[in-house]
N, C-alpha and C positions, 0 to 999 in steps of 0.2 A: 546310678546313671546307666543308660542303657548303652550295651556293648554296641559294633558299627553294623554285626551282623540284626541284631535287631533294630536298627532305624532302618539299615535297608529293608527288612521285614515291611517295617510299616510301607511303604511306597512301593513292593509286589502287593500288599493285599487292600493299598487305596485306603489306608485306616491316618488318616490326615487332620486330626483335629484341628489343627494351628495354620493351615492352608485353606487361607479365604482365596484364593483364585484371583485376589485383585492385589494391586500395588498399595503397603500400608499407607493410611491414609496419614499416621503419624510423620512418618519418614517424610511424604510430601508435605506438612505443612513447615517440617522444620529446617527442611530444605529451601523453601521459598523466606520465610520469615524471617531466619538466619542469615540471608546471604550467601549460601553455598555454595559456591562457586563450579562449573563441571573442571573436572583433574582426575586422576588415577584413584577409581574409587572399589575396595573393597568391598564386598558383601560377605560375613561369616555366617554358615550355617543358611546358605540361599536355596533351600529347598529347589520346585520347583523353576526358581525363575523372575517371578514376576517381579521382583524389586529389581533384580538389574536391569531387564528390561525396561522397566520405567527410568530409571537414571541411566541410561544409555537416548535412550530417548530426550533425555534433557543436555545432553552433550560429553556425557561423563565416559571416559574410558574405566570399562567395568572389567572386574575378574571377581568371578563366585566361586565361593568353596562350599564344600557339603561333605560331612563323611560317608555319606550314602551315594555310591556307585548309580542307583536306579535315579534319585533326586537329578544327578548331575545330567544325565544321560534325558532324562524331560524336561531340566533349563535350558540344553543346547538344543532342544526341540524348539521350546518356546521361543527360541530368544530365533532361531531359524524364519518360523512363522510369522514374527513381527517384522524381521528381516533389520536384525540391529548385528551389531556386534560387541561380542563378548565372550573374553574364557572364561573358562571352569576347570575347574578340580576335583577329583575325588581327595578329601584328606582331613585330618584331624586338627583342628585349630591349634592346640598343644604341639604339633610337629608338622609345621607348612611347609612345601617342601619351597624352592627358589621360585620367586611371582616376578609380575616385571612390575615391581616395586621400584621407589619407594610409594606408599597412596598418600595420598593429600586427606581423604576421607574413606570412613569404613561406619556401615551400618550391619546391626547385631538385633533380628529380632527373635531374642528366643534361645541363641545359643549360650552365652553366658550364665543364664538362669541354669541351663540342665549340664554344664562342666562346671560347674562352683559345686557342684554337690561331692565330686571325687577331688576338684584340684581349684581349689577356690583362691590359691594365691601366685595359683601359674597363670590364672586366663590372661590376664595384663598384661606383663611382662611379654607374653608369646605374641599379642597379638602388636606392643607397638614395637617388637623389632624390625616389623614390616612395613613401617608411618615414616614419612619424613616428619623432618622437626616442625614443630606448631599443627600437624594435620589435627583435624576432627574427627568426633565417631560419635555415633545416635546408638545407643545402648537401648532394648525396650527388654524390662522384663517382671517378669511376674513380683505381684506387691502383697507381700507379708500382712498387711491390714485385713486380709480376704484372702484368708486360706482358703483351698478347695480341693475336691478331690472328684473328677476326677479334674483336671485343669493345669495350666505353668505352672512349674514348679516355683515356691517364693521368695525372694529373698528381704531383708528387711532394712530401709532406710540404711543404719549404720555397717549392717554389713558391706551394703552396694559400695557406700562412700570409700571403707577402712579398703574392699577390696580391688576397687577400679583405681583408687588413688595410688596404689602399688605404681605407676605409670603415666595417671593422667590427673590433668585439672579437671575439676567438676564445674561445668559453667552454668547449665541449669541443669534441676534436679525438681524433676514436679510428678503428681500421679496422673492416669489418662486411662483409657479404654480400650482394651483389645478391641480390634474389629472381631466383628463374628462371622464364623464359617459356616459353610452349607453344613446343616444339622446340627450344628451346636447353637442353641438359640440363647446365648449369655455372652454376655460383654466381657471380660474379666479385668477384674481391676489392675492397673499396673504401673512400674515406671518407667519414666522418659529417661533419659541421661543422655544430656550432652558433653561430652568431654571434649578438652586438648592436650594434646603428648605431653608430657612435661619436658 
């Protein structure tokens, strides 16, 4: 997994593969389809911005975290520009530091995949000490069916289950399609996960 000094690397030198500039288009359908009501909603691993943004816009009290200092420092740009409101953090999902928790909801696109490769039975537990009881979370991440290289890193069906179950019900569990970013012309295959805290 890559150190914090190297994700901030990527966001000095604009090297973004996973950063489609728009709001995932998953997140929104599972959002409407679900029922998900706007409450104190997490983002782990919210890059630039654009997902809180968009659930702040749907009524959500947002807080984004990012281990990348530069990431945080262009969501509170973004989030200025649309003129919403939302914190952010610089910080390690593994060690958050006090939020104004508890969330009702938290969305993960991308982070889970690339901290399961060092600490794949901490990610859970770290993240729902921060969930009130019954909250949800949208889990997306790279699907084992469709290795690739360069691309998410993957993990596979049973691991997802054995490792998010540490914490959470699985309530659906299906594959879906990255969106694609500016210069990355491929979809990548992946999954959905919807969980609740156990």
């Amino acid at each position: 997994m890559k150190d914090h000094r190297a994700w901030n690397d990527s966001y000095r030198e604009g090297c973004l593969p996973w950063d489609t500039g728009r709001p995932s288009s998953e997140l929104q359908r599972v959002v409407t389809q679900h029922a998900i009501h706007p409450c104190r909603a997490l983002e782990i691993g919210c890059g630039t911005g654009t997902n809180c943004v968009w659930l702040a816009q749907q009524g959500f009290t947002v807080t984004g975290v990012d281990v990348a200092p530069l990431a945080i420092e262009k969501a509170k740009h973004r989030a200025e520009q649309a003129d919403v409101q939302a914190e952010f953090h610089a910080a390690d999902v593994l060690a958050l530091p006090a939020l104004k928790g508890p969330f009702g909801f938290f969305f993960d696109r991308g982070c889970y995949h690339a901290v399961r490769r060092s600490a794949a039975d901490k990610y859970a537990p770290a993240v729902a000490r921060h969930l009130a009881a019954g909250a949800r979370g949208l889990v997306l991440a790279g699907n084992a069916r469709e290795p690739h290289e360069p691309g998410p890193p993957v993990v596979s069906e049973e691991q997802l289950r054995r490792e998010l179950g540490l914490a959470f019900e699985i309530l659906d569990l299906h594959e879906f399609r990255f969106d694609e970013a500016p210069g990355v012309p491929e979809s990548f295959l992946g999954w959905s996960c919807l969980v609740e805290k156990r």
